[in-house]
N, C-alpha and C positions, 0 to 999 in steps of 0.2 A: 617239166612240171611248171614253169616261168612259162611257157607258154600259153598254157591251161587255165593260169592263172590273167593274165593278162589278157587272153579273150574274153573271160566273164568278165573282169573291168570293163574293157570296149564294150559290152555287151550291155553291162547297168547302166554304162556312161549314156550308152545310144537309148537306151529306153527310156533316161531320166531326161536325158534332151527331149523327146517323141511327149513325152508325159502332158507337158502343160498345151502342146499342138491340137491332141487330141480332146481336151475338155472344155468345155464350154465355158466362157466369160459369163458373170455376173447379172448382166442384161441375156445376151442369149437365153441362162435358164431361167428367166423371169418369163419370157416368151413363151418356150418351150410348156414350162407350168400354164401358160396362160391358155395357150391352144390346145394343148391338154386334157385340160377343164373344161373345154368348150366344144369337146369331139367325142359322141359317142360310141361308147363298143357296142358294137353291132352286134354279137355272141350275147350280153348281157343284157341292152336295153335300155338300161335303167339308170346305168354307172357311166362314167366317163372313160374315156382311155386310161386317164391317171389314178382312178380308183381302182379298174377292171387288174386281174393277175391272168385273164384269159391269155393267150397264145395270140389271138389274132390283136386284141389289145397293145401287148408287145412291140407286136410288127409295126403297128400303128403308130406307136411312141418313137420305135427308131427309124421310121418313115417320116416323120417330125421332126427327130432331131437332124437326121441326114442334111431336111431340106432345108434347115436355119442354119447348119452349120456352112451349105453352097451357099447363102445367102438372099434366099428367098423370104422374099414379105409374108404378112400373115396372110394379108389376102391371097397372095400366091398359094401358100399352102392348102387356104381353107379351101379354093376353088380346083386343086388339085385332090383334094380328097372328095369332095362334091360331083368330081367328074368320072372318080373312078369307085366310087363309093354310094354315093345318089345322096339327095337334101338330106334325109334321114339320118347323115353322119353327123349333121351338126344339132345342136341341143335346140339353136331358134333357129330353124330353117328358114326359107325369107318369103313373105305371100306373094304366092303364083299360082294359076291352075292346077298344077300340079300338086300342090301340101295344100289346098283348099279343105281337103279334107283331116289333114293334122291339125290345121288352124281352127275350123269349125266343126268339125263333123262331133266334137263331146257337146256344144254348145246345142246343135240339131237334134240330139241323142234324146240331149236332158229335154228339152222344149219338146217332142216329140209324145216322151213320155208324159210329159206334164200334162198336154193334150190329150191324152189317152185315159190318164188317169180321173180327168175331167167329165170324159165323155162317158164313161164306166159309171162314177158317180149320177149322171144327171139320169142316164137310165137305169141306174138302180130307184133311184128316186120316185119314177114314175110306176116301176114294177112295184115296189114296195108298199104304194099307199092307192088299193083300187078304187073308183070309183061307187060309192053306193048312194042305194037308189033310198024315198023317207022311210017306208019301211021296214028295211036293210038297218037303218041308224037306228030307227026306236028299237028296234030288237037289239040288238048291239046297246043301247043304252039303257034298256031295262034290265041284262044279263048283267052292267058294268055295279048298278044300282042296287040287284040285288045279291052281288057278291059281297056291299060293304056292309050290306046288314049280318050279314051271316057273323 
């Protein structure tokens, strides 16, 4: 029983040694939060890795932390998830051919439409108001004239 006992000691002692190895320093989780914040879940879109509870989110997180804990810079990281992941993982992806279209394509959308909506107007404009001939008008203006007597 002294035996049984004395291995669960070794046992606590060894995982209370293992304990502080295992978690990250004060700076570390400042990082970790930081790149975090700054990597999108891909599953979600919208959220970050560190808001997302998705699965692939997860991964993502301890794929992060893995790589601050070997010691890898952020940029390291960032460019390792950009490579296995594409621009899209990061929140500001960085302008190039490629994210032309994330960087402008809402700006071309709106202006697009703005254009459209312009050109809708000016030919409605022209449909709306036909041309008449003197005739055409004094009719039209004696129907206007004698609706107000009535």
């Amino acid at each position: 029983m002294t035996c049984r006992i004395a291995a669960k000691l070794l046992l606590l002692a060894g995982m209370l040694c293992a304990a502080p190895a295992m978690a990250m320093d004060a700076a570390q989780e400042a990082r970790f939060l930081t790149l975090s914040e700054h990597l999108r879940c891909l599953v979600c879109q919208n959220q970050s890795i560190a808001e997302s509870n998705a699965d692939l989110a997860r991964d993502l997180r301890d794929q992060v932390r893995t790589q601050i804990e070997a010691g890898r810079s952020d940029d390291e990281i960032a460019s390792y998830m950009v490579a296995r992941y594409g621009d899209f993982v990061l929140y500001k992806p960085p302008v190039k051919p490629l994210t032309w279209a994330l960087w402008f394509g809402p700006a071309l959308l709106f202006a697009g439409g703005l254009a459209a909506l312009a050109l809708r107007l000016a030919r409605r404009r022209k449909e709306s108001a036909p041309d008449l001939d003197v005739a055409a008008r004094e009719r039209a203006q004696k129907l206007l004239e004698s609706g107000r007597s009535q």
